[in-house]
N, C-alpha and C positions, 0 to 999 in steps of 0.2 A: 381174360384180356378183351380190349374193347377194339371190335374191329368192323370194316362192313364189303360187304360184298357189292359190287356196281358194274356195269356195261363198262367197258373196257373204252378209252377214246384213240383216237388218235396219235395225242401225245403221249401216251402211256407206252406205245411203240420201244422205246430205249429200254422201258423198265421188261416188256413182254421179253423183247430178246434177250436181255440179263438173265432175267427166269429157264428161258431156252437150252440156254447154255448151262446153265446149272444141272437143269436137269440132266441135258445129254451130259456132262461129269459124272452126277449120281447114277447114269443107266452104263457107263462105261463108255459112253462113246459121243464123246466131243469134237471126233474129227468129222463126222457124219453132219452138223452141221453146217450148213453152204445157205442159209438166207439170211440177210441181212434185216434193222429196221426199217429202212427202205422200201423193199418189198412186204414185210408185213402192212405198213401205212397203205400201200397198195391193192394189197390183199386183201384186208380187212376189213378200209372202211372206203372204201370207193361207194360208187352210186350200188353196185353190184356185184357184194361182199364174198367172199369166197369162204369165209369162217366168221364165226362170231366169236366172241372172247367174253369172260369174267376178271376181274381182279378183284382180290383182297387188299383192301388198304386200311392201315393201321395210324391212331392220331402221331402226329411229329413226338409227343412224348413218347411213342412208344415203339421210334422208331429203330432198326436193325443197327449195329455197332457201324454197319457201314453206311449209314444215313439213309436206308431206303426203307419210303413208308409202306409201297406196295411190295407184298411180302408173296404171295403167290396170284395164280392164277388159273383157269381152267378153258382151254382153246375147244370147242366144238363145231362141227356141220352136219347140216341133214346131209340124209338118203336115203335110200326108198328100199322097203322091201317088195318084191313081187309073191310076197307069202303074206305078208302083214301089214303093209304100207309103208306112211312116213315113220324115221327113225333117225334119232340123233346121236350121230357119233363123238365121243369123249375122244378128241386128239391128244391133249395135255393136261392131267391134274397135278401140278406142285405147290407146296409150301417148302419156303424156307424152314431148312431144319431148326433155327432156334425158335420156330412159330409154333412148329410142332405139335400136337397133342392138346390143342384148343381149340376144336371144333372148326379150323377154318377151313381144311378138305372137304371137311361135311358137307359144309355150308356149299361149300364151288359146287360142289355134285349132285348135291338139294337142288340149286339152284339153277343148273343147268337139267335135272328134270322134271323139274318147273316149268321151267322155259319151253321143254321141249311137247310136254304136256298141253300146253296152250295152244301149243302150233298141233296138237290132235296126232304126236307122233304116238307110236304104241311100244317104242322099246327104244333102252339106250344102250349103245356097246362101246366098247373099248376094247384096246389093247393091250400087252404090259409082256415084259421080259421074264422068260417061265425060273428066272432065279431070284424073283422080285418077292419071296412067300410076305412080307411085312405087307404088302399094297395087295397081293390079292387076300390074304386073310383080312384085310379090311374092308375091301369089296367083298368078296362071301359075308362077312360077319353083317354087312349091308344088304345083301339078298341076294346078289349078282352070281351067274348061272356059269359054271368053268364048260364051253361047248365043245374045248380042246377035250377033255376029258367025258364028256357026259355025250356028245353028237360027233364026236368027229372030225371035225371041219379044220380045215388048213385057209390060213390065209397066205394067198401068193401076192406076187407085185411082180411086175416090168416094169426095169428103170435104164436109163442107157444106153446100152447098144441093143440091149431086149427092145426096150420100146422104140427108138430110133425104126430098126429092123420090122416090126409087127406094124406099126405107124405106115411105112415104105410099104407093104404087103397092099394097103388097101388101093395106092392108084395102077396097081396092078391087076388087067381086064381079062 
């Protein structure tokens, strides 16, 4: 299938959060998200971006039964290690399931360590739902290192009344 992978723009926004949403369907969980295109256009492409994006976009012949030519996409940002330096994290890799199985994941994920390559990161991470084995034996079978299993590591988060609460802590003297 002939497809290409490009910097994501602004009006791509509609199509990013259709993707979003999909995916939270495919991960079980669609009520989790709460941002709009809006805020992506915001987020993304201001003066001083919060995430970078890729999209797949496929020619109008070869467009989805539902008329969309951009078919997936892949959301990333740096971050730093204090062990290894700069590091670019993979937020979101999807392709529409009828894209499927032609290279166009690869590519988003090529191409985002690529990218991240350039910028003199030294490793790229991601996340994924430990019931997901189809994505991570695609990442393994790609080289990718399971740290849940091999190092240990928990990733936590504060969100809500955590964060609200921990936030409140610091004008506390």
């Amino acid at each position: 299938m002939n497809f290409k992978i490009r910097a994501a723009k602004k009006d791509d926004s509609k199509d990013i959060s259709r993707l979003i949403m999909e995916l939270a369907v495919y991960e079980k969980m669609p009520d989790r998200v709460m941002i709009s295109y809006k805020e992506l256009e915001r987020d993304g492409f201001s003066s001083n971006p919060f995430f970078q994006c890729l999209v797949a976009e496929v020619p109008e012949e070869n467009k989805s039964k539902e008329g969309h030519t951009i078919v997936g996409y892949a959301l990333y940002f740096y971050t730093y290690s204090t062990w290894k330096g700069p590091s670019v994290f993979l937020e979101d890799l999807y392709v529409m399931p009828d894209f499927r199985g032609q290279g166009i994941g690869k590519s988003l994920m090529s191409k985002v360590a690529q990218v991240g390559k350039e910028k003199q990161c030294v490793r790229l991470q991601l996340l994924m739902r430990d019931w997901n084995t189809p994505s991570l034996d695609f990442y393994v079978a790609k080289g990718a290192q399971d740290l849940t299993a091999s190092e240990g590591w928990h990733f936590l988060r504060f969100d809500g009344e955590a964060l609200d609460k921990l936030a409140n802590e610091a004008s506390i003297d």
